[in-house]
N, C-alpha and C positions, 0 to 999 in steps of 0.2 A: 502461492508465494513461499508456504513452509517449504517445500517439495524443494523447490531451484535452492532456497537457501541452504537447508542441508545436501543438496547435491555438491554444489559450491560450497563449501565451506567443508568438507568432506574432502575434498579433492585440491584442498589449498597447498598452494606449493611452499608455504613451510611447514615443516614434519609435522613441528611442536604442536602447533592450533587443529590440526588434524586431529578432530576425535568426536565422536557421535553424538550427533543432539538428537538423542533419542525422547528427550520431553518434548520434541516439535513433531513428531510422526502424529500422522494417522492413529495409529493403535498405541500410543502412548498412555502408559498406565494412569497419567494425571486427566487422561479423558473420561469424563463420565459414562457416555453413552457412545460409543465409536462407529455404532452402527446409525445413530440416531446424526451425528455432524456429517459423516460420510454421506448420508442418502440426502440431507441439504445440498451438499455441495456437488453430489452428480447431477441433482433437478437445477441448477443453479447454472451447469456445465452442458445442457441438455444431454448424458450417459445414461447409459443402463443403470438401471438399482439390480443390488441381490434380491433376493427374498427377505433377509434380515433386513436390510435397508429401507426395504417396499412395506414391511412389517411397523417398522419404528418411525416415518415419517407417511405413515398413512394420514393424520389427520390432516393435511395437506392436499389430497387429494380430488377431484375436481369430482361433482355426483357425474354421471354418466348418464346423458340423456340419449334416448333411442327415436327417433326420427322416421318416418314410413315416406322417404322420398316419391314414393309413387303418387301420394296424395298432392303432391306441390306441384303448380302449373309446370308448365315447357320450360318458363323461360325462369323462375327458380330454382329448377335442376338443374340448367346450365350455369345458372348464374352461382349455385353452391357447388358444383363441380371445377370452377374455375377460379374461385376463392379458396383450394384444397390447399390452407397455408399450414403448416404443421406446427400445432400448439401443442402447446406440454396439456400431459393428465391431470398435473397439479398446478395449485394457486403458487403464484408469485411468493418467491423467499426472498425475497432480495432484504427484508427487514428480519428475517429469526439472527434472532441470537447464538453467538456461541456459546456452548455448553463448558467448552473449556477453563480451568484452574488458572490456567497461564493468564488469561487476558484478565480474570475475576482480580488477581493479584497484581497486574499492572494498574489497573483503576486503580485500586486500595493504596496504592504507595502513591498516584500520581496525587489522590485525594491529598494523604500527608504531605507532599514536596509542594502543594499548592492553596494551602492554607490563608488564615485572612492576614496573617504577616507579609505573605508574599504575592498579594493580590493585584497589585503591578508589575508583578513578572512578565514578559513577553513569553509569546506561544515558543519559540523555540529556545527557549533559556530550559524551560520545564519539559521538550524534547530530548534537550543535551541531559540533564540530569537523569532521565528517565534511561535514556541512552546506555548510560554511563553506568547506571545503578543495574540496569539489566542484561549487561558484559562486565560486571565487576569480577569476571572469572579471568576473563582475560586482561586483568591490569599486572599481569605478574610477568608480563611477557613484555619485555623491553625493548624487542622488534616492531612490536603493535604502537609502542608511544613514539618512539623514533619516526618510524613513518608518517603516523598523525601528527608530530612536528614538521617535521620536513614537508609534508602537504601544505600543511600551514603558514609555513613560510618561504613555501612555492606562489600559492595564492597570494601571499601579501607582499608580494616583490612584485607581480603580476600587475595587481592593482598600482600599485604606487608608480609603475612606468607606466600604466595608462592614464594614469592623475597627471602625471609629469609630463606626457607629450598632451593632452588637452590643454595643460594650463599653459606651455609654450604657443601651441597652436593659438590662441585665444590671447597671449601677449601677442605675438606679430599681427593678429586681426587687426589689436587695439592699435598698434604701431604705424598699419599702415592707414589706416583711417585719420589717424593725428597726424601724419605727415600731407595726408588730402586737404586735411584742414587746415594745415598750415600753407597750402598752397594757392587754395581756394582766398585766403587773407592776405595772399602778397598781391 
């Protein structure tokens, strides 16, 4: 997801916001171990590891058990020749942690922004704040807030004419039903 962001956003068609988020790379110096999250993330991707990679997420890797097919009946051999599904060498990542600064530092302010004063915040109030606190670079740019207004009050025009023709819709319902029943009473 880093990769497409900095692609895009790289490549944004205003000049100004154009400029490298080199703390989201791969080999980002705020990475501790590069070789060690890269070789997660190829076992994760089913890719090749380097050596360094295959070095730094070795403990991960599955013992390797050796099999003398010859000793297994007929219909064993066919039967594990025909289950030849392709598993990974290693155990499931799906749960390691990133090693990264970036994320350690996102907890630690989400921890402060969500404290016991504001223990009924909803989940995306402490989103937007988080949001907000973690593009404060881009608040100087007055193309970026202009848009996110105008979005804002593209969406809430949006809504309000969909409010508006429901709640019409739902007066003639009620209109004509009251005219049934006044008819049904003469």
């Amino acid at each position: 997801m880093f990769d497409g962001l900095i692609s895009d956003f790289e490549r944004h068609a205003n000049v100004e916001l154009r400029k490298p988020l080199n703390h989201l790379r791969k080999n980002a110096a705020i990475v501790n171990n590069p070789d060690f999250e890269n070789g997660i993330v190829n076992i994760q991707l089913g890719e090749r590891l380097s050596p360094a990679e295959a070095e730094a997420v070795k403990m991960f890797k599955r013992p390797t058990v050796v099999e003398n097919i010859e000793e297994l009946s007929y219909a064993e051999q066919c039967k594990r020749r025909g289950n030849q599904q392709k598993t990974s060498e290693y155990f499931c990542t799906d749960n390691v942690l990133s090693d990264s600064n970036v994320c350690e530092r996102s907890f630690s302010r989400a921890r402060h922004f969500m404290h016991y004063l504001r223990a009924h915040m909803a989940p995306e109030s402490l989103e937007l704040l988080l949001f907000f606190y973690c593009n404060k670079d881009l608040w100087n740019y007055a193309a970026i807030i202009d848009e996110a207004i105008a979005w804002e009050a593209q969406n809430n025009a949006a809504a309000a004419a969909a409010a508006a023709a429901a709640a019409a819709a739902t007066a003639a319902h009620v209109a004509e039903e009251n005219n049934e029943d006044d008819d049904e009473n003469l």
